[in-house]
Structures are given as structure tokens and as C-alpha cells.
Steps between C-alpha positions, in 0.01 A plus 500: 500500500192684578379792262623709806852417438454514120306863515806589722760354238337703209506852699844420596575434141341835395676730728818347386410574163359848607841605646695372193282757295515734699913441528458516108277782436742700691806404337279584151391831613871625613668349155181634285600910761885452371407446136274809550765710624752371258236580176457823661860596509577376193226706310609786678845430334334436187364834486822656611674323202236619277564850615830524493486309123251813402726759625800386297323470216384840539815648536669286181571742192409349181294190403650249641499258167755760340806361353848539659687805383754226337259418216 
């Protein structure tokens, strides 16, 4: 085999490779976008939570480590 053939075999070689990580960074970059989105949508519920945990305990009478009125 000349080095020809062999320089030829090794480019071949590193486009294959090439694609594959290309194939991969893809598939990394749209799974990394839907974690993303899902973090972001679950803080946003997070914070609605928190809100609507705030305004109950705003509008709760009393401290809320009273005793019941059976003691």
C-alpha cells in the first residue's frame, strides 16, 4: 500500500469520526435544550407553589402550633 492509499485511509477514517460527533453533539445539544426548558418550567412552578404557600399562610388566623379546641 503506498502512503497514498494510507493518507487516504486516515482522512476517510476522520470524516467518519467527524460525522459521528457531529451526529452526537447534536443529539447532546437538543437533550441538554429539553432539560433547559423542563428546569425552567419547573422553577416557574416552584415559585408558583411558593406563592400560593405564602398566601395561605397569610390568610391563616392564629399560630398555627395552637392546640385543638379539644384539649
Amino acid at each position: 500500500m503506498s502512503n497514498l492509499d494510507a493518507l487516504s485511509e486516515r482522512i476517510d477514517a476522520l470524516e467518519m469520526r467527524l460525522a459521528y460527533q457531529d451526529v452526537t453533539i447534536e443529539t447532546l445539544n437538543q437533550t441538554i435544550t429539553a432539560q433547559w426548558l423542563e428546569i425552567d418550567k419547573l422553577t416557574r412552578q416552584l415559585a408558583e407553589l411558593k406563592e400560593r404557600v405564602r398566601e395561605t399562610e397569610s390568610h391563616t388566623a392564629g399560630p398555627s402550633n395552637e392546640p385543638p379546641p379539644h384539649y
